[in-house]
PDB file of N, CA, C, O and CB in Angstrom:
ATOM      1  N   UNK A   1     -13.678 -16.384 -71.629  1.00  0.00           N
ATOM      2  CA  UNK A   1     -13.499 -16.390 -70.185  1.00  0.00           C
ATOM      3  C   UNK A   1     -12.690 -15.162 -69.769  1.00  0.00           C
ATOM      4  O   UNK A   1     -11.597 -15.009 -70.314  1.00  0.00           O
ATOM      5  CB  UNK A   1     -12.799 -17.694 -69.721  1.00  0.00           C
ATOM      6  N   UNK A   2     -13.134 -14.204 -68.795  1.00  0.00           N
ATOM      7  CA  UNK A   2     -12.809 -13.089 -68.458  1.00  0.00           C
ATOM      8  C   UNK A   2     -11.559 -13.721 -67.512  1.00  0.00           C
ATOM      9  O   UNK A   2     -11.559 -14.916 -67.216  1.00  0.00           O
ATOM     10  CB  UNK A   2     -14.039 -12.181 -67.845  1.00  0.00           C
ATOM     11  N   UNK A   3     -10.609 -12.899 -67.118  1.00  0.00           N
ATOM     12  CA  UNK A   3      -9.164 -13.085 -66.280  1.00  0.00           C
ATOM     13  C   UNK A   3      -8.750 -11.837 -66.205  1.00  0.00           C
ATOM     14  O   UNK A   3      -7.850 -11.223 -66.779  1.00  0.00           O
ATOM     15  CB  UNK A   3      -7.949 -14.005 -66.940  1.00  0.00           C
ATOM     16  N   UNK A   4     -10.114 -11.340 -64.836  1.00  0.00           N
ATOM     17  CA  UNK A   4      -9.395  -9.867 -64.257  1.00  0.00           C
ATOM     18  C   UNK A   4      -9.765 -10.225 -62.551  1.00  0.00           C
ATOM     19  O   UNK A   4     -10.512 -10.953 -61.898  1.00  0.00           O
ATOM     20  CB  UNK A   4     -10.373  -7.997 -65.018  1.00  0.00           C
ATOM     21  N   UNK A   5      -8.554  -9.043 -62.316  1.00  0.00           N
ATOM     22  CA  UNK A   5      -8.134  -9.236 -60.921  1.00  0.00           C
ATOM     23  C   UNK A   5      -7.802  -7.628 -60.476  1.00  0.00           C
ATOM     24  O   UNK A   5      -7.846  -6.666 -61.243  1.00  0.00           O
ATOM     25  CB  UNK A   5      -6.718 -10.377 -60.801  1.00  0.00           C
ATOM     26  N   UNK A   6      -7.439  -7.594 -58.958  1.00  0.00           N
ATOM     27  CA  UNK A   6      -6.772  -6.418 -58.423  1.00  0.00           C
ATOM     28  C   UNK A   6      -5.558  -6.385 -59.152  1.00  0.00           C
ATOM     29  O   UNK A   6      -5.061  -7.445 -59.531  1.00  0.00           O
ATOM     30  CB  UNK A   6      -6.539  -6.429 -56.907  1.00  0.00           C
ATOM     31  N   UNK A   7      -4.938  -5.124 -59.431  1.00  0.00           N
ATOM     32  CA  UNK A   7      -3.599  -5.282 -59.794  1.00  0.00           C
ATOM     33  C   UNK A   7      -2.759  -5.002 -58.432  1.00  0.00           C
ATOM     34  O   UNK A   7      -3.106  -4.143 -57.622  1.00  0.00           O
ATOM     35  CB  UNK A   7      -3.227  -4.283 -61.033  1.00  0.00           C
ATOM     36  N   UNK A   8      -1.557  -5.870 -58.267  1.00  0.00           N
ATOM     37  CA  UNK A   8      -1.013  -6.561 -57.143  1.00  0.00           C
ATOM     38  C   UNK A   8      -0.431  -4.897 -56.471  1.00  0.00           C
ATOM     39  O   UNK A   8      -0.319  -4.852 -55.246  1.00  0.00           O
ATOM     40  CB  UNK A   8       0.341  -8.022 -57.629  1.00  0.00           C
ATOM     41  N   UNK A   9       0.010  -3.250 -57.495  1.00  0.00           N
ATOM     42  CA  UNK A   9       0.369  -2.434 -56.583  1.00  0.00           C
ATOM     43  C   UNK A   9      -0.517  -1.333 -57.793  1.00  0.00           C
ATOM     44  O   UNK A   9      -1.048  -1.568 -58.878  1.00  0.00           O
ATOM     45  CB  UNK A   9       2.213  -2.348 -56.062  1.00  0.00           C
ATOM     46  N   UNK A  10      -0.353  -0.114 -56.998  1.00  0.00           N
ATOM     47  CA  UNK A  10      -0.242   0.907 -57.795  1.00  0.00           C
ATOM     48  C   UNK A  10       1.034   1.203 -58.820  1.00  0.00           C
ATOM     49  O   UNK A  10       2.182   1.429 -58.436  1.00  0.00           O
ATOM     50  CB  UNK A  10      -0.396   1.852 -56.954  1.00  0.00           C
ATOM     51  N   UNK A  11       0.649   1.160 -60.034  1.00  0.00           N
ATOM     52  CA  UNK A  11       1.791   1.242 -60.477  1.00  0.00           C
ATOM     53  C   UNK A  11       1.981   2.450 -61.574  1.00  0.00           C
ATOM     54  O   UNK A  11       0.853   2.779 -61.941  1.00  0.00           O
ATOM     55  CB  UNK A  11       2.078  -0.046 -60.931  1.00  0.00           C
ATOM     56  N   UNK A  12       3.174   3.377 -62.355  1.00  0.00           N
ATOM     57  CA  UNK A  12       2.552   3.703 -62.883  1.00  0.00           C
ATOM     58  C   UNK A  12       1.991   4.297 -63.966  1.00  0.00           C
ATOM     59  O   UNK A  12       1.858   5.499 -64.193  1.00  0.00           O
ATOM     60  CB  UNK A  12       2.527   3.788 -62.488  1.00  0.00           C
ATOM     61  N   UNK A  13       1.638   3.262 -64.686  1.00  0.00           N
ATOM     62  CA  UNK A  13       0.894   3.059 -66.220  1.00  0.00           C
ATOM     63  C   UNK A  13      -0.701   3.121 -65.217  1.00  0.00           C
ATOM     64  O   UNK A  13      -1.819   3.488 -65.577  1.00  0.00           O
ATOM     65  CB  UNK A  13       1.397   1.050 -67.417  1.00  0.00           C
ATOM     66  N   UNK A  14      -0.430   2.826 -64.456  1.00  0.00           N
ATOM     67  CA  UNK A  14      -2.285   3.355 -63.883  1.00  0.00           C
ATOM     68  C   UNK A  14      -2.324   4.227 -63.729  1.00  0.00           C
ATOM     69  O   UNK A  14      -3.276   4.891 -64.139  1.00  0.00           O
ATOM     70  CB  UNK A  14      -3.074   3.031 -62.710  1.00  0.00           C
ATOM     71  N   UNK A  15      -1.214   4.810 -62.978  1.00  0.00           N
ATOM     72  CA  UNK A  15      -1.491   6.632 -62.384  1.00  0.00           C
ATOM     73  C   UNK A  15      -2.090   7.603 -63.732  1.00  0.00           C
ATOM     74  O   UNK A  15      -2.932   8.497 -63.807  1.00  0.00           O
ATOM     75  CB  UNK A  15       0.442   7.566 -61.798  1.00  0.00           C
ATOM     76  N   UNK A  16      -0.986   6.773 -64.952  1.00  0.00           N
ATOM     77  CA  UNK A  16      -1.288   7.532 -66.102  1.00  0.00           C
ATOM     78  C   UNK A  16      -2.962   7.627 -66.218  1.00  0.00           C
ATOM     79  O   UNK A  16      -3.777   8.546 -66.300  1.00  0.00           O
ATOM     80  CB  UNK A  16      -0.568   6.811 -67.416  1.00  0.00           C
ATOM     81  N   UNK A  17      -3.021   6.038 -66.175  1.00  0.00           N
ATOM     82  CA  UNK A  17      -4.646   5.711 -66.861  1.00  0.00           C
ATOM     83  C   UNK A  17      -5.889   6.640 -66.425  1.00  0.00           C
ATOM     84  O   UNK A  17      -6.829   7.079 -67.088  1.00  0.00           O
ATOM     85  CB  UNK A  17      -5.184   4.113 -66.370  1.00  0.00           C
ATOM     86  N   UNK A  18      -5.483   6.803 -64.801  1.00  0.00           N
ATOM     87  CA  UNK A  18      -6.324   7.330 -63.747  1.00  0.00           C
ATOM     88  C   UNK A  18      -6.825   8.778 -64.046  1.00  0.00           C
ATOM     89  O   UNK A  18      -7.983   9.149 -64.236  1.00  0.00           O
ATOM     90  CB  UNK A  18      -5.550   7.301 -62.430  1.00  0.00           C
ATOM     91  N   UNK A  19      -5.296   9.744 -64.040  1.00  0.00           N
ATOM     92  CA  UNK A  19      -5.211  10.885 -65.014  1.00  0.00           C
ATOM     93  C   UNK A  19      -6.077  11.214 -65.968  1.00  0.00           C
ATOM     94  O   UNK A  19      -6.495  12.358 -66.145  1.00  0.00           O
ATOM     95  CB  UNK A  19      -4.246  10.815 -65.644  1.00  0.00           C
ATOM     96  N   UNK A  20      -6.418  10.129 -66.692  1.00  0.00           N
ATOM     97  CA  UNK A  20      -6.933  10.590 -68.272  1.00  0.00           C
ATOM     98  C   UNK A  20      -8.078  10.583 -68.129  1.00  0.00           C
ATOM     99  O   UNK A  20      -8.677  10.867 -69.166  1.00  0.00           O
ATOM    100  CB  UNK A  20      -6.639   9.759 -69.557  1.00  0.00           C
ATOM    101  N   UNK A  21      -9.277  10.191 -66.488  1.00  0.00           N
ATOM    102  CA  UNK A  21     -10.123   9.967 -65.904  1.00  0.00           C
ATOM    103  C   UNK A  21     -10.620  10.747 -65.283  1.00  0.00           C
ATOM    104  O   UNK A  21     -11.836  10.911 -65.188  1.00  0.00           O
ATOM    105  CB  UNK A  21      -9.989   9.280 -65.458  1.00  0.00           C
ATOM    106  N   UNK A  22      -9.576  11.512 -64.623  1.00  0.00           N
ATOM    107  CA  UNK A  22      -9.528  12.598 -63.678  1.00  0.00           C
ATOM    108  C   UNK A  22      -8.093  13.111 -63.020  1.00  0.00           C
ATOM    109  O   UNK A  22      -7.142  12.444 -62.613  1.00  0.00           O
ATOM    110  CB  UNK A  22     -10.412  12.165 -62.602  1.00  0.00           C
ATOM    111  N   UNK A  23      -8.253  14.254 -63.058  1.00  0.00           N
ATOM    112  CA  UNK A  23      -6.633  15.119 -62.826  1.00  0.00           C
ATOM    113  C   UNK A  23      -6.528  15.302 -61.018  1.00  0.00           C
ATOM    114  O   UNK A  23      -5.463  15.540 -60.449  1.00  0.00           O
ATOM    115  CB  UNK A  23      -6.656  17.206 -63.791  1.00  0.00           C
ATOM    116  N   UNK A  24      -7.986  15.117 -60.234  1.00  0.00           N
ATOM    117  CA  UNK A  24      -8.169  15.271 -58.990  1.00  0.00           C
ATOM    118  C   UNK A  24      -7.626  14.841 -58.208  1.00  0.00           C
ATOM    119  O   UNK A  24      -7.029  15.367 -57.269  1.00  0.00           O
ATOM    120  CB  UNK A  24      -8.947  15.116 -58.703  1.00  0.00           C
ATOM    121  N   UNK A  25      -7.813  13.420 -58.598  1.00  0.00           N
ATOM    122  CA  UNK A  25      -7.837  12.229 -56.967  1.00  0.00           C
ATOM    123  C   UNK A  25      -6.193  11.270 -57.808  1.00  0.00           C
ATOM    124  O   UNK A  25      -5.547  11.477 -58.835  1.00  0.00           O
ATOM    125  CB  UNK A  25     -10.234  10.520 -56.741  1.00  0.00           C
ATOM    126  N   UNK A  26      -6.094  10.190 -56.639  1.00  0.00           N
ATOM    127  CA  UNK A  26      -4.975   9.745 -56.795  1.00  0.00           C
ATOM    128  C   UNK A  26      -5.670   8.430 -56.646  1.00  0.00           C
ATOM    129  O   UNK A  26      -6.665   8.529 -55.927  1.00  0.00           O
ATOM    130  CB  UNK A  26      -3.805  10.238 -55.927  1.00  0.00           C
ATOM    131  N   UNK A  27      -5.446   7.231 -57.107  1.00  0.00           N
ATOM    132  CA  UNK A  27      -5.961   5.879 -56.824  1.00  0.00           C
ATOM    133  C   UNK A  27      -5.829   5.104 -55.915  1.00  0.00           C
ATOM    134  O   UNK A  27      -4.769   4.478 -55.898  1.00  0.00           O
ATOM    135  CB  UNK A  27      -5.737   5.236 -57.490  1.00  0.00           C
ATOM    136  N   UNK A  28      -6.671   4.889 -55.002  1.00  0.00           N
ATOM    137  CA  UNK A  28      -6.440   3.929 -53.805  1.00  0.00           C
ATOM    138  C   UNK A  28      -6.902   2.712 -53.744  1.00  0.00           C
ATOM    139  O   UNK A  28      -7.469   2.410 -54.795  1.00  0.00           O
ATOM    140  CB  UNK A  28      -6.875   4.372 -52.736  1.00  0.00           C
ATOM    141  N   UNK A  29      -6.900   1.713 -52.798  1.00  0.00           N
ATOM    142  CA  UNK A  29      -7.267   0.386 -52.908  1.00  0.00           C
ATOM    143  C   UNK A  29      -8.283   0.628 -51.734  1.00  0.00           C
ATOM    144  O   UNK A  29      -8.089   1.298 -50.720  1.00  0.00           O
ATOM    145  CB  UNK A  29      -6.033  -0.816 -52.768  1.00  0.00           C
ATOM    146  N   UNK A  30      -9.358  -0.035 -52.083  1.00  0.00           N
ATOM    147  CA  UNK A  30     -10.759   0.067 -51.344  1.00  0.00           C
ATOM    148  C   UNK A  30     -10.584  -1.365 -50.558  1.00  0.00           C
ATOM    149  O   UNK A  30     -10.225  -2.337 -51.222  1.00  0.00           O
ATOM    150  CB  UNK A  30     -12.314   0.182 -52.509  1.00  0.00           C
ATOM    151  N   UNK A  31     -10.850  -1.516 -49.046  1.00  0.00           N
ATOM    152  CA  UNK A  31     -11.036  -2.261 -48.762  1.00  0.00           C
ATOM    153  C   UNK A  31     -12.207  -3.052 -49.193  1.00  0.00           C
ATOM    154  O   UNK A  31     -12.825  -2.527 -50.119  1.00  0.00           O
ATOM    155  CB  UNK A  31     -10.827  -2.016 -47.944  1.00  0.00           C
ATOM    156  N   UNK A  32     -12.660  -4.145 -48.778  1.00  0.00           N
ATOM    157  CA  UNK A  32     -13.896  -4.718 -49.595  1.00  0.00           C
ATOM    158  C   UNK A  32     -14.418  -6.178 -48.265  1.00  0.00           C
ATOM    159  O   UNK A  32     -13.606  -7.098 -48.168  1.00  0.00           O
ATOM    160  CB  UNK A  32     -13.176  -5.462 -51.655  1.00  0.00           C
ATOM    161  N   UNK A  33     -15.430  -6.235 -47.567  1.00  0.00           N
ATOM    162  CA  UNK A  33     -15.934  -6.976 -46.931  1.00  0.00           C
ATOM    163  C   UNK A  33     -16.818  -7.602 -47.404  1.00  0.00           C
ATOM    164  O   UNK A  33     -17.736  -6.929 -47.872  1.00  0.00           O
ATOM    165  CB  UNK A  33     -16.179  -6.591 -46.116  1.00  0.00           C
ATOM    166  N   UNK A  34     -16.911  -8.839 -47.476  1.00  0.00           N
ATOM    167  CA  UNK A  34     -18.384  -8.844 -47.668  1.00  0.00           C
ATOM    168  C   UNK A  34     -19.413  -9.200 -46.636  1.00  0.00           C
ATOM    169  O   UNK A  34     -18.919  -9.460 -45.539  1.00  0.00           O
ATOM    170  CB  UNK A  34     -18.621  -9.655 -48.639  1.00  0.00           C
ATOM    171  N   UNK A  35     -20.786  -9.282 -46.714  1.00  0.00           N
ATOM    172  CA  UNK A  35     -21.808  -8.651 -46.229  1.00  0.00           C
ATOM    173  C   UNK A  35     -22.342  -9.971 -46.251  1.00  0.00           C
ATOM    174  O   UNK A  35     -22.164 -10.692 -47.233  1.00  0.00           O
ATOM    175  CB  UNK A  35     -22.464  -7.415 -46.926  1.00  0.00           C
ATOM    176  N   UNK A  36     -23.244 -10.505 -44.845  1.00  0.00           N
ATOM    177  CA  UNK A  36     -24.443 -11.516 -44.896  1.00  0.00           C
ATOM    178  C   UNK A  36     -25.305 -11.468 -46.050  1.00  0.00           C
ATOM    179  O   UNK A  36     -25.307 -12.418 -46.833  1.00  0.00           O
ATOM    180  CB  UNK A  36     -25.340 -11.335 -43.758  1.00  0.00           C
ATOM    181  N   UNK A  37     -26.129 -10.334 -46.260  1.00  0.00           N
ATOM    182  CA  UNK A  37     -26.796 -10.080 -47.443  1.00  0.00           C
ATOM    183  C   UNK A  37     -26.190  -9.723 -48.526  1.00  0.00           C
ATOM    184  O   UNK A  37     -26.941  -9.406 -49.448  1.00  0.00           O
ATOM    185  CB  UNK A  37     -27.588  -9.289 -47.301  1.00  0.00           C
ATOM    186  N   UNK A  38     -24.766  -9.656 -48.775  1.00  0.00           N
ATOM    187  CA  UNK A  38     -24.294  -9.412 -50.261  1.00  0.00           C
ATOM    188  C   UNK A  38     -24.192 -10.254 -50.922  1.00  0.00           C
ATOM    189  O   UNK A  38     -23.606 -11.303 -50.655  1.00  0.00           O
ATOM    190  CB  UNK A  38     -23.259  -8.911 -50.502  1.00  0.00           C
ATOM    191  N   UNK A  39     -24.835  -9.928 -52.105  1.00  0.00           N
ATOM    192  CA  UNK A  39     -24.815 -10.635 -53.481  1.00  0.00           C
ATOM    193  C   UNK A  39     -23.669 -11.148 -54.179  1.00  0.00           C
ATOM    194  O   UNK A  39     -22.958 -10.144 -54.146  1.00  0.00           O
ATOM    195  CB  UNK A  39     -25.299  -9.847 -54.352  1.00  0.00           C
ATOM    196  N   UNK A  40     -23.050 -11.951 -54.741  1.00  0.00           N
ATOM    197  CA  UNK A  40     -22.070 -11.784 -55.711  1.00  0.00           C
ATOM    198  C   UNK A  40     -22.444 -11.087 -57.209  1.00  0.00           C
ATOM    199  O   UNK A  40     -23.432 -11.500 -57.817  1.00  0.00           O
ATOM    200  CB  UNK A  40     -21.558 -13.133 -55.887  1.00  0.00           C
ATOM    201  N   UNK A  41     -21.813 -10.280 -57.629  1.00  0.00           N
ATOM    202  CA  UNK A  41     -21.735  -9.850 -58.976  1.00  0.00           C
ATOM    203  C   UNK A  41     -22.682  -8.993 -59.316  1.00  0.00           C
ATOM    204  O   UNK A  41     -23.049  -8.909 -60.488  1.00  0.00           O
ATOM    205  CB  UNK A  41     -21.768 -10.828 -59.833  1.00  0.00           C
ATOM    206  N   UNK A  42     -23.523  -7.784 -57.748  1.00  0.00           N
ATOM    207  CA  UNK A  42     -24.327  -7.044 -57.382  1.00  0.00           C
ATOM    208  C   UNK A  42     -24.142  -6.036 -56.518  1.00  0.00           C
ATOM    209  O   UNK A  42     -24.705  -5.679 -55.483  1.00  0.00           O
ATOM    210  CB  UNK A  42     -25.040  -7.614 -57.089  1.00  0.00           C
ATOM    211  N   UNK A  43     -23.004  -5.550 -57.322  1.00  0.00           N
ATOM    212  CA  UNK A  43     -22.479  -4.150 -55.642  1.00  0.00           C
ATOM    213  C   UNK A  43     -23.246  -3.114 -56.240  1.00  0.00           C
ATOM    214  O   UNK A  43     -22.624  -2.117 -55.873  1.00  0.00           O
ATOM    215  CB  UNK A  43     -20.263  -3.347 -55.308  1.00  0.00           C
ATOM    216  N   UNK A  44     -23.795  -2.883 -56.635  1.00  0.00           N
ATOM    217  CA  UNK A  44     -24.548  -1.567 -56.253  1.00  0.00           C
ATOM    218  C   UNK A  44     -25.649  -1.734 -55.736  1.00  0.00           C
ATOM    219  O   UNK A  44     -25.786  -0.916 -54.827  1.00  0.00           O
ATOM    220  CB  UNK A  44     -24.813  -0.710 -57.233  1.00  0.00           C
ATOM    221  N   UNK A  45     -26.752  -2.558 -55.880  1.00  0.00           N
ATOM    222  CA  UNK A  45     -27.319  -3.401 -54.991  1.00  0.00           C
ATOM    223  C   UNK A  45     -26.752  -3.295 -53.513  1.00  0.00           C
ATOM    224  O   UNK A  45     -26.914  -2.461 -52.623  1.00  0.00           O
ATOM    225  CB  UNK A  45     -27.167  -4.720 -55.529  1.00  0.00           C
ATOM    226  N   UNK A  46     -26.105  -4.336 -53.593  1.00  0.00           N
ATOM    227  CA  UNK A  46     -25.117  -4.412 -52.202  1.00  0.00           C
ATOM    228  C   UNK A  46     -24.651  -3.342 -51.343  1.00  0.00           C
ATOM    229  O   UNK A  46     -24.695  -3.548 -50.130  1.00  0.00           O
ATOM    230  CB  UNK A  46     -23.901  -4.917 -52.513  1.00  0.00           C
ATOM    231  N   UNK A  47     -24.061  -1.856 -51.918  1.00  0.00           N
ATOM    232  CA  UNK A  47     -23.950  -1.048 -50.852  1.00  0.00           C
ATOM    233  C   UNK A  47     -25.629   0.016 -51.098  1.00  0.00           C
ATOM    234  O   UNK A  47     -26.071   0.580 -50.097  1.00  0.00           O
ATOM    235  CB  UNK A  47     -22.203  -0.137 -50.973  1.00  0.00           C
ATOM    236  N   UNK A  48     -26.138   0.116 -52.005  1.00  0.00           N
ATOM    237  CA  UNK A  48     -27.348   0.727 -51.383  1.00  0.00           C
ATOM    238  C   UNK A  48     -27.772   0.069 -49.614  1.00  0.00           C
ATOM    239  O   UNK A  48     -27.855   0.842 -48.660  1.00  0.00           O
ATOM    240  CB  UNK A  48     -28.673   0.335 -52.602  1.00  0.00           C
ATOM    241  N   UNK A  49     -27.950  -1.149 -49.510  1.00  0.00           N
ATOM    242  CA  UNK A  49     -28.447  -2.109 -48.267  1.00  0.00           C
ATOM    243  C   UNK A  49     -27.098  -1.547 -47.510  1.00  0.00           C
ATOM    244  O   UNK A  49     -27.223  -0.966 -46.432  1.00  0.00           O
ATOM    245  CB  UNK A  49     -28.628  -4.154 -48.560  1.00  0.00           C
ATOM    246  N   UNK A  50     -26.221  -1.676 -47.917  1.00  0.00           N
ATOM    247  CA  UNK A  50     -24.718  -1.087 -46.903  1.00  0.00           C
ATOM    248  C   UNK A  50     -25.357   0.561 -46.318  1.00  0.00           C
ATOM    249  O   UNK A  50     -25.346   0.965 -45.155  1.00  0.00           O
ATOM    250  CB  UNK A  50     -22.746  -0.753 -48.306  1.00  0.00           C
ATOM    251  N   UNK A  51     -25.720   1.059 -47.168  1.00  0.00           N
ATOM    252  CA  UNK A  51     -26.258   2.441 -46.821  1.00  0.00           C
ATOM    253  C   UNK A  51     -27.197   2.442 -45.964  1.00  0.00           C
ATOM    254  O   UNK A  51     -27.181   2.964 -44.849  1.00  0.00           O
ATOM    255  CB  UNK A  51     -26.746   3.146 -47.843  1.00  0.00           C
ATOM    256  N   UNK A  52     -28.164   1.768 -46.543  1.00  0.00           N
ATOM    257  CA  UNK A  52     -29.613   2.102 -46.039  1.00  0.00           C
ATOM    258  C   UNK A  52     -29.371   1.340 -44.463  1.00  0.00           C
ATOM    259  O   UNK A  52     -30.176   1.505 -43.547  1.00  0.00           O
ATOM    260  CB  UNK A  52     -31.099   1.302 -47.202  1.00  0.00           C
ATOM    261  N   UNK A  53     -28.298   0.609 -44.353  1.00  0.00           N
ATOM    262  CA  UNK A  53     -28.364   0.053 -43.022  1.00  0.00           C
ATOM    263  C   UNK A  53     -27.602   0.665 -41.841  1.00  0.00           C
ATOM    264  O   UNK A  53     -28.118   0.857 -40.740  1.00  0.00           O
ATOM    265  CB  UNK A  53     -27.955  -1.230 -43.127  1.00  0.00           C
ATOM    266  N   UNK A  54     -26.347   0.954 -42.153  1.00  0.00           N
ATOM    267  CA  UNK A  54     -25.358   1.786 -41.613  1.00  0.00           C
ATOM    268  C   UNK A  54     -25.531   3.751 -41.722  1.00  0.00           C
ATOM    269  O   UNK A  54     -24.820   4.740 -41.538  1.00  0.00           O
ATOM    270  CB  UNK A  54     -24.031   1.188 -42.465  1.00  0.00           C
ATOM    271  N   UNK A  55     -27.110   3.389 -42.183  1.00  0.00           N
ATOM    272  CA  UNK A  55     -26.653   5.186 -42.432  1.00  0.00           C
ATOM    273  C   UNK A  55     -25.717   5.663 -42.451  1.00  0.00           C
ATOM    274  O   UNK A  55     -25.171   6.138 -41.456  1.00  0.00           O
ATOM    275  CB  UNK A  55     -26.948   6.079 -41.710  1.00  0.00           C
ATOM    276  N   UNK A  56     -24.946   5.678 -44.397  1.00  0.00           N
ATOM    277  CA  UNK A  56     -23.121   6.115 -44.848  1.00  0.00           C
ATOM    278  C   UNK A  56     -23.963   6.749 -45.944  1.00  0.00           C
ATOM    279  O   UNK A  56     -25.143   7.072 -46.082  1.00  0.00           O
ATOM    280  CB  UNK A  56     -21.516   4.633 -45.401  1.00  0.00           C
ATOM    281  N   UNK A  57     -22.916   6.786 -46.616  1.00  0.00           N
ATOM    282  CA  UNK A  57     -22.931   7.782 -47.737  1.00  0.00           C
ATOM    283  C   UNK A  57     -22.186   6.899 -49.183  1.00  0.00           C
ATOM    284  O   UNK A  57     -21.097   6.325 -49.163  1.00  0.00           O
ATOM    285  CB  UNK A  57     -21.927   9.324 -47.167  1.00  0.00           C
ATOM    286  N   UNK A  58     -23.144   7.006 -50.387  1.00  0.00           N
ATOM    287  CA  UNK A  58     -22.902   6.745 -51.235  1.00  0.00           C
ATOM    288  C   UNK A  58     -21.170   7.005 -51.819  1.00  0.00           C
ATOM    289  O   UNK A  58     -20.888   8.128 -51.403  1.00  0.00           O
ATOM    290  CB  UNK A  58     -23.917   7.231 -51.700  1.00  0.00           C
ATOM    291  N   UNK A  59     -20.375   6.636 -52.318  1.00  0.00           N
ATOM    292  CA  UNK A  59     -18.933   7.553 -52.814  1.00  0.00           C
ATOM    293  C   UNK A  59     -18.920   6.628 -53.840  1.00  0.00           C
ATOM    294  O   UNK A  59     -18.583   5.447 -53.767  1.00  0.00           O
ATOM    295  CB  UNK A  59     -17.305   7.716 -51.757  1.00  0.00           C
ATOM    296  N   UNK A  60     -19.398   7.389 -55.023  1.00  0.00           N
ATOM    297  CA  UNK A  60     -19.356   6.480 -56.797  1.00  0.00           C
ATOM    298  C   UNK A  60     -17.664   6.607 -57.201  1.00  0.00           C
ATOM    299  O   UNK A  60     -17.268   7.739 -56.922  1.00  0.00           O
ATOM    300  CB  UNK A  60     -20.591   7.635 -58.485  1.00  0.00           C
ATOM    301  N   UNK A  61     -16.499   5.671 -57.825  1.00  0.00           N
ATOM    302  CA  UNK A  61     -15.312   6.137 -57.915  1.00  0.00           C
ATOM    303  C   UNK A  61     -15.690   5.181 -59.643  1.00  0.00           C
ATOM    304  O   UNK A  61     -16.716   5.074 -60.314  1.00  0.00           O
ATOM    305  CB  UNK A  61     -13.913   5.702 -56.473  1.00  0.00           C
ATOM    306  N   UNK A  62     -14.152   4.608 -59.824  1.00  0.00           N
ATOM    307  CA  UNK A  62     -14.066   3.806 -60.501  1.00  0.00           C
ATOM    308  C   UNK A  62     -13.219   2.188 -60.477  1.00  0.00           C
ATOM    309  O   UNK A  62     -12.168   2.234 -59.839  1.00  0.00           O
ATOM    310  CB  UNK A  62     -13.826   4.559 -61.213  1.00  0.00           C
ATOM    311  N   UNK A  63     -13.443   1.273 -60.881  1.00  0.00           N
ATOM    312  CA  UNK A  63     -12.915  -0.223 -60.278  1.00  0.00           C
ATOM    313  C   UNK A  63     -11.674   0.215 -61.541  1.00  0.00           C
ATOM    314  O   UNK A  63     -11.925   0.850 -62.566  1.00  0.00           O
ATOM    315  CB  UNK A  63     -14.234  -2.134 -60.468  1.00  0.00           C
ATOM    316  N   UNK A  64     -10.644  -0.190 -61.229  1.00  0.00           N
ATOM    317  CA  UNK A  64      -9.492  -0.829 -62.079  1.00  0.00           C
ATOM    318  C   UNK A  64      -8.811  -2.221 -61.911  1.00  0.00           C
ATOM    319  O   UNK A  64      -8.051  -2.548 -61.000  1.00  0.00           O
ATOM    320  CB  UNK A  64      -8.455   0.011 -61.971  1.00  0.00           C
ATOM    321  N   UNK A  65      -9.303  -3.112 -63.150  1.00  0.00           N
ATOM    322  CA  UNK A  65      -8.662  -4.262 -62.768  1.00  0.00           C
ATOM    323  C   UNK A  65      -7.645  -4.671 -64.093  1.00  0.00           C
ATOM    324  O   UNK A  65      -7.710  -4.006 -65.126  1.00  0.00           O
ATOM    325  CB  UNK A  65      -9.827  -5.415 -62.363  1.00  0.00           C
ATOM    326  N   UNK A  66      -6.615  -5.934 -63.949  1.00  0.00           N
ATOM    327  CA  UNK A  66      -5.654  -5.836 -64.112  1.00  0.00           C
ATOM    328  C   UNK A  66      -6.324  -6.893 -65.315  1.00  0.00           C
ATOM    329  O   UNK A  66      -7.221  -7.632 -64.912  1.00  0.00           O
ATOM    330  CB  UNK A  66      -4.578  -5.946 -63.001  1.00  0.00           C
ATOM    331  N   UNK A  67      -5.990  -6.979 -66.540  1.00  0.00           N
ATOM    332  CA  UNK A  67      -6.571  -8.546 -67.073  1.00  0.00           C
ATOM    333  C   UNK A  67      -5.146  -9.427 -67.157  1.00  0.00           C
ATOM    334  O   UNK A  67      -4.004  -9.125 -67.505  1.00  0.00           O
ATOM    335  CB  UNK A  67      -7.475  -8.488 -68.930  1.00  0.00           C
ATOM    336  N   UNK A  68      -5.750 -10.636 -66.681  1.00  0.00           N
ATOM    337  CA  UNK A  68      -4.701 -11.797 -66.775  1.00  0.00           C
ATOM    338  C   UNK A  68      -5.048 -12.495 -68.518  1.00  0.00           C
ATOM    339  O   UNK A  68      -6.070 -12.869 -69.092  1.00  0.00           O
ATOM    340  CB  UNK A  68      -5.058 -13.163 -65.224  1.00  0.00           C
ATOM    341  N   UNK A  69      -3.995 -12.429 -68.787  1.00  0.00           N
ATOM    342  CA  UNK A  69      -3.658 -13.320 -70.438  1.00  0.00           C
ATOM    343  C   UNK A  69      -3.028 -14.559 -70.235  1.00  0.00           C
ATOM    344  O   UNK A  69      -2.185 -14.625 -69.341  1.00  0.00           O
ATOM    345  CB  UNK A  69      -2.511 -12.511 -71.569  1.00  0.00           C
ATOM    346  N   UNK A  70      -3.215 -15.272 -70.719  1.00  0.00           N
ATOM    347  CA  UNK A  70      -2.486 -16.981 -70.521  1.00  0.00           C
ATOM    348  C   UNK A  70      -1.609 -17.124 -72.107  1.00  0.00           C
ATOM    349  O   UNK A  70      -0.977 -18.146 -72.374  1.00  0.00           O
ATOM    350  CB  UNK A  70      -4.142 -18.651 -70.363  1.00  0.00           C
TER     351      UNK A  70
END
């Protein structure tokens, strides 16, 4: 059983992580709506239709999530 989540801030052992990813950008928190037609457990799916409807623009990044251990 997977136990991942947002991690609650930027913190930073991520900044590090982010770094080793890319020296460019800095990590932000993406807002996230969901959509009449969105899928669960299908976002790329999901914002193609975000695109193709809103005429936007694709922006590929990367997800960082936090894993919870019990």
């Amino acid at each position: 059983m997977k136990n991942e989540t947002t991690p609650d801030n930027i913190t930073d052992m991520i900044i590090v992580f982010c770094r080793m990813i890319t020296a460019d950008e800095n990590p932000v928190y993406v807002f996230v709506e969901n959509q009449e037609y969105s899928t669960k457990n299908n976002c790329f799916l999901n914002v193609e239709w975000m695109v193709r409807d809103n005429q936007e623009e694709i922006v590929n990044g990367w997800a960082i999530w936090k894993w919870l251990i019990f």
